[in-house]
C-alpha positions in Angstrom: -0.9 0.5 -33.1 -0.2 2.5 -30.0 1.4 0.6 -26.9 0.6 1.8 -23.6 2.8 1.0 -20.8 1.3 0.6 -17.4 3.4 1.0 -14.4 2.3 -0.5 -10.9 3.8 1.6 -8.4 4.7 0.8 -4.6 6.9 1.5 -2.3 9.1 -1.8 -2.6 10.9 -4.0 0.2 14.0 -6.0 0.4 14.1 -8.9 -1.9 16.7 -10.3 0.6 17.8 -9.7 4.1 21.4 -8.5 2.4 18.7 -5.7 0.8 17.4 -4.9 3.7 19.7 -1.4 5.0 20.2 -0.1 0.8 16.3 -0.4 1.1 16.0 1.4 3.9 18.5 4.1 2.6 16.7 5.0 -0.4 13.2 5.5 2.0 14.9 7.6 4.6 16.5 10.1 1.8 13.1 10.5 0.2 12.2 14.5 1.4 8.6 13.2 0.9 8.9 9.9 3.4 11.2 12.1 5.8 10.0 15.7 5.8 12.6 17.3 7.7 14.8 20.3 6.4 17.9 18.1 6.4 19.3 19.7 3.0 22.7 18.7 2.3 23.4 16.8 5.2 20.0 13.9 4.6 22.6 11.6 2.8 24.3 11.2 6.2 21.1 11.2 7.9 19.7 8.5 5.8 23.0 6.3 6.2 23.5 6.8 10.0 19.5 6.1 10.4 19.4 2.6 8.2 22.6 1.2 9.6 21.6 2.0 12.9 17.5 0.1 12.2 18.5 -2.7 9.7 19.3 -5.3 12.0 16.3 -5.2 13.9 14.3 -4.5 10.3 16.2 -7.9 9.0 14.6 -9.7 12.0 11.0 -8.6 11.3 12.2 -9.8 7.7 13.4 -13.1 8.9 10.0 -13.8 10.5 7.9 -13.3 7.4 10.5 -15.8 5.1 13.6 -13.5 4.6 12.0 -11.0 2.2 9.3 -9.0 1.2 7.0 -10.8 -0.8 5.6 -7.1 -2.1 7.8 -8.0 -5.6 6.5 -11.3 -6.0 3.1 -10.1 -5.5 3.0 -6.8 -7.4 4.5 -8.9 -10.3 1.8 -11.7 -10.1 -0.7 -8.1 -10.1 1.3 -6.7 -13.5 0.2 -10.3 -14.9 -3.4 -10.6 -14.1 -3.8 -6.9 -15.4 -2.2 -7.4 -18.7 -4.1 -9.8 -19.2 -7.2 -7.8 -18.6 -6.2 -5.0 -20.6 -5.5 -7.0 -23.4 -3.3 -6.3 -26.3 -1.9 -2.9 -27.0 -0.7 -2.6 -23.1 2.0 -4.0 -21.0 2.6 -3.8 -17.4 5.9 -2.7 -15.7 6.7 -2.6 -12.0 8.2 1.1 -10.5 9.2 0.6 -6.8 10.0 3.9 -5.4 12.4 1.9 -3.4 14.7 -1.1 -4.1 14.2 -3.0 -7.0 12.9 -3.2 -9.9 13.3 0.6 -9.7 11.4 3.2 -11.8 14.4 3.5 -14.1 13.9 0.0 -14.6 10.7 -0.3 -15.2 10.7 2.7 -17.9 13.8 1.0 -19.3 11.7 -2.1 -19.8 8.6 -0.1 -21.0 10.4 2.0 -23.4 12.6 -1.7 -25.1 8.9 -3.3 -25.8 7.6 -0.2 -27.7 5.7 1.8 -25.7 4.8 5.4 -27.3 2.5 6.8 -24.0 2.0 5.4 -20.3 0.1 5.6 -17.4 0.8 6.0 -13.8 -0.8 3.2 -11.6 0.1 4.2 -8.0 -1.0 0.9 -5.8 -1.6 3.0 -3.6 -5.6 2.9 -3.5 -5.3 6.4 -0.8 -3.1 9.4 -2.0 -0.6 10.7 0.2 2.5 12.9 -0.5 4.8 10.4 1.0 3.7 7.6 -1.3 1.7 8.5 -4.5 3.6 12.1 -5.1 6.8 10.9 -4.6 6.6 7.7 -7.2 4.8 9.9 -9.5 7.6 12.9 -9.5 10.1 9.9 -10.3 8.1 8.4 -13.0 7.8 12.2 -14.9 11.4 12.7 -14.0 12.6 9.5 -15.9 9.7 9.1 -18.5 10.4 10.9 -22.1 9.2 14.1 -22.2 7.9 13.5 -25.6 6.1 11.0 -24.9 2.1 11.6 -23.5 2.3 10.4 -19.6 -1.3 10.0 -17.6 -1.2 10.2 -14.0 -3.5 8.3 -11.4 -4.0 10.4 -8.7 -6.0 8.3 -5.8 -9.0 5.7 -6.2 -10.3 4.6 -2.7 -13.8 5.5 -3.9 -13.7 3.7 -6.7 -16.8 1.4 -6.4 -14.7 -1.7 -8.1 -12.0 -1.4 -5.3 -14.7 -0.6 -2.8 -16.8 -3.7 -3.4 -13.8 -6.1 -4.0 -12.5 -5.1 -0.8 -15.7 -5.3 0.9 -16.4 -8.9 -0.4 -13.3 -9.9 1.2 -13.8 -8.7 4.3 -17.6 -10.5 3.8 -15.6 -14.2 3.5 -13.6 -13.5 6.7 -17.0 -12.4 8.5 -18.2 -15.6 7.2 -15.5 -17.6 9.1 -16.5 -15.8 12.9 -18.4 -18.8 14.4 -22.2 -17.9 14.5 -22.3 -17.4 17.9 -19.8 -14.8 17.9 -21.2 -12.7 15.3 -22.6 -10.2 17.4 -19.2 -9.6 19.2 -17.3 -8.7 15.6 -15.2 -5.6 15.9 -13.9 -4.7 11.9 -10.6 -3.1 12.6 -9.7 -1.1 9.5 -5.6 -0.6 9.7 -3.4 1.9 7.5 -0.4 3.2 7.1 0.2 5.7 9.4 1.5 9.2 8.5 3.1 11.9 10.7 0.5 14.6 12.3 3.3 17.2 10.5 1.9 16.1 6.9 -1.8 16.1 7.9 -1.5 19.7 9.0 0.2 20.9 5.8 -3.3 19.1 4.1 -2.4 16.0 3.1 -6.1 14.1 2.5 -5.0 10.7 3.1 -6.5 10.5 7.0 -10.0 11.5 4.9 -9.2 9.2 1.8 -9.0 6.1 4.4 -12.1 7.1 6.4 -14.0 7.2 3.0 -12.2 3.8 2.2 -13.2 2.2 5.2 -16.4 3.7 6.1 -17.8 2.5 2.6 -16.0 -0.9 2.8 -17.7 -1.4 6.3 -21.1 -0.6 4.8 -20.9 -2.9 1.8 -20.2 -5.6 3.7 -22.6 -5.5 5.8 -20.2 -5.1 8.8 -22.1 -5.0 12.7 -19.1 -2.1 13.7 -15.7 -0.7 13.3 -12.9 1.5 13.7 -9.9 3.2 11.6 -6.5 2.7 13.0 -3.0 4.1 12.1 0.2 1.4 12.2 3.9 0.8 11.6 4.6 4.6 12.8 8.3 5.4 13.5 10.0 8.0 15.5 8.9 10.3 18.3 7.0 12.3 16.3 3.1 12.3 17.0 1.6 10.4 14.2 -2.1 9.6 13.0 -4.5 7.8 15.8 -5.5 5.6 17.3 -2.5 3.3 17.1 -3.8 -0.3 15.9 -1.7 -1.7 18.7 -2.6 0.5 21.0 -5.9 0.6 20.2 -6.2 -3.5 20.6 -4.4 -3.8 23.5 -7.4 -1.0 25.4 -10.3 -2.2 23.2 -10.2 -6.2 22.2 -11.9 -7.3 25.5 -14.7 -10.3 24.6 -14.7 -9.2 21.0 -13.7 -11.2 17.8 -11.4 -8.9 15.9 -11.2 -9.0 12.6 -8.4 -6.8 11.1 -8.7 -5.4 7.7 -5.3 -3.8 5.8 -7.2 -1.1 4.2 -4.2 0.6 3.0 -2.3 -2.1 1.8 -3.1 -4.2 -1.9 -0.8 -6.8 -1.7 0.9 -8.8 1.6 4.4 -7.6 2.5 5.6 -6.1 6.1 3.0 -4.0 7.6 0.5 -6.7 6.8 2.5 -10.4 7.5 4.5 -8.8 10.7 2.3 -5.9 11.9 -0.9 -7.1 11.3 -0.2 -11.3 11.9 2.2 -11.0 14.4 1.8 -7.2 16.6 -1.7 -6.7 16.2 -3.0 -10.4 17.1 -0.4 -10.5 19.9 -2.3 -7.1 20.6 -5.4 -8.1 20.3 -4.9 -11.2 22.5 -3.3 -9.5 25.5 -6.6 -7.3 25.6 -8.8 -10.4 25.9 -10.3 -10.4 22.3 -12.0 -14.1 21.9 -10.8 -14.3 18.4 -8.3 -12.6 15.6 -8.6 -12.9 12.0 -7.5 -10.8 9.6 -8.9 -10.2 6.0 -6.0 -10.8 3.3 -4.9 -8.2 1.1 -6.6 -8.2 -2.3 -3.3 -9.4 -4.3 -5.0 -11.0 -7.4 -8.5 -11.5 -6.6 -10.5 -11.2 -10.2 -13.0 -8.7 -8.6 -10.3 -6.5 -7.7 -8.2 -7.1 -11.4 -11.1 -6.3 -13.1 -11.4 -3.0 -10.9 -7.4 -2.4 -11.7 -8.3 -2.6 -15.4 -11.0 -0.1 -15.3 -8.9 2.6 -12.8 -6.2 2.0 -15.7 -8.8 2.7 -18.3 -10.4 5.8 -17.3 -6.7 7.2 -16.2 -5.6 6.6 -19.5 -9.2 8.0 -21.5 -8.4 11.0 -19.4 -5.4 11.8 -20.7 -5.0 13.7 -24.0 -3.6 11.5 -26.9 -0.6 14.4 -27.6 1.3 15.1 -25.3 
């Protein structure tokens, strides 16, 4: 019987604040993450750059419990998918970043008998930074001999779309009546540098699709994309969530939606719960909430399952 192994794919986070600078080594040597020509000198680049932002990294990471709980979650994903899929899978974690690594993960697939695999990028919106660059290290480590289907991006997917969308619904529900009718859906994503968009990236059109459709299913009164967590001087993707709360909050009840984001870790416990409802307040909104990420949700498994499903039917059974 063949045995197909399923790798979730993320970007990782520190499983402890002693993790914290290796992680951020690994992400700032990535050419995809960091696009600059650095050539041979990105190793020193990389090491001057995460010694110099770990400290103030471990304190975001001290706020949110001392971790990233993006390991914990993505595992608890890999079990509620397995057991949707049923037998003849198995589900393997590949962080492009920290640990368990993709080496790992094919290390584990290849020990409980896997003959072909698919690539499961969490990442419901394609970008280079994210989705390429875990998918040129999962064909780099995978046997070449052994068939490999790729998942290239999903955020119209109408499983996704309508899990997400009844999760932002339950938060709606929780706006007091009366304040219905001041609802502002604030849909926030990673942001990417305006450098990558021009060389054609389709992310910034992948998360308007995202959101636009999510907005619409759930019957949302109005909203707006924003772009977070951007580092450096470079100009990146806008508007700015915080920026954008700060000018725009005044007398409305904002509810935040991490659009981007599948399961809780930094940019949604610390940039999201802490920045952008610090934000929000200091521009006079008269309420925050913020829509969880989908994590486990059965709506949203079952949608994982069937993105896993026709990835894999699309792939040849020879390699």
């Amino acid at each position: 019987m063949s045995h197909t192994a399923v790798f979730l794919m993320n970007l990782g986070g520190p499983r402890s604040l002693a993790e914290v600078e290796p992680y951020l080594y690994e992400l700032f040597s990535d050419p995809l993450v960091v696009t600059a020509p650095f050539g041979p000198l990105r190793p020193l680049f990389a090491k001057l750059v995460s010694k110099t932002r770990a400290p103030s990294s471990a304190q975001k990471y001290a706020l949110i419990g001392g971790k990233s709980p993006i390991v914990e979650g993505t595992e608890a994903q890999a079990r509620a998918l397995a057991a949707v899929l049923g037998d003849g899978w198995s589900c393997h974690l590949a962080m492009r970043c920290g640990h368990p690594n993709t080496a790992e993960g094919v290390r584990e697939a290849l020990a409980a008998g896997a003959d072909r695999a698919v690539a499961f990028p969490l990442y419901p919106q394609y970008a280079n930074a994210t989705t390429m660059s875990s998918l040129l290290e999962l064909r780099r480590l995978w046997p070449k001999d052994r068939p490999l289907a790729e998942i290239c991006t999903w955020h119209d997917h109408e499983g996704y779309l309508d899990a997400s969308a009844a999760a932002v619904r339950e938060t709606l529900e929780r706006v007091p009546a009366a304040d219905r009718g001041k609802v502002l859906v604030v849909f926030s994503a990673h942001g990417l540098p305006m450098s990558q968009v021009r060389k054609g990236d389709p992310y910034p059109g992948y998360i308007e699709h995202s959101a636009r459709e999510t907005a619409r299913r759930a019957g949302a009164p109005a909203f707006q994309v924003t772009y977070q967590s951007r580092v450096g001087p470079a100009k990146w993707l806008g508007p700015d969530t915080i920026e954008f709360l700060e000018a725009n909050a005044r007398d409305r009840v904002i509810v935040a939606v991490p659009i981007a984001f599948v399961s809780e870790h930094l940019e949604t416990l610390y940039d999201l719960d802490i920045l952008a409802k610090a934000a929000a307040e200091k521009g006079g909104a008269r309420g925050f909430h913020r829509v969880p990420a989908l994590g486990t949700r059965p709506d949203f498994v079952r949608a994982m399952g069937d993105v896993v499903r026709k990835g894999a039917a699309a792939q040849p059974a020879a390699a």
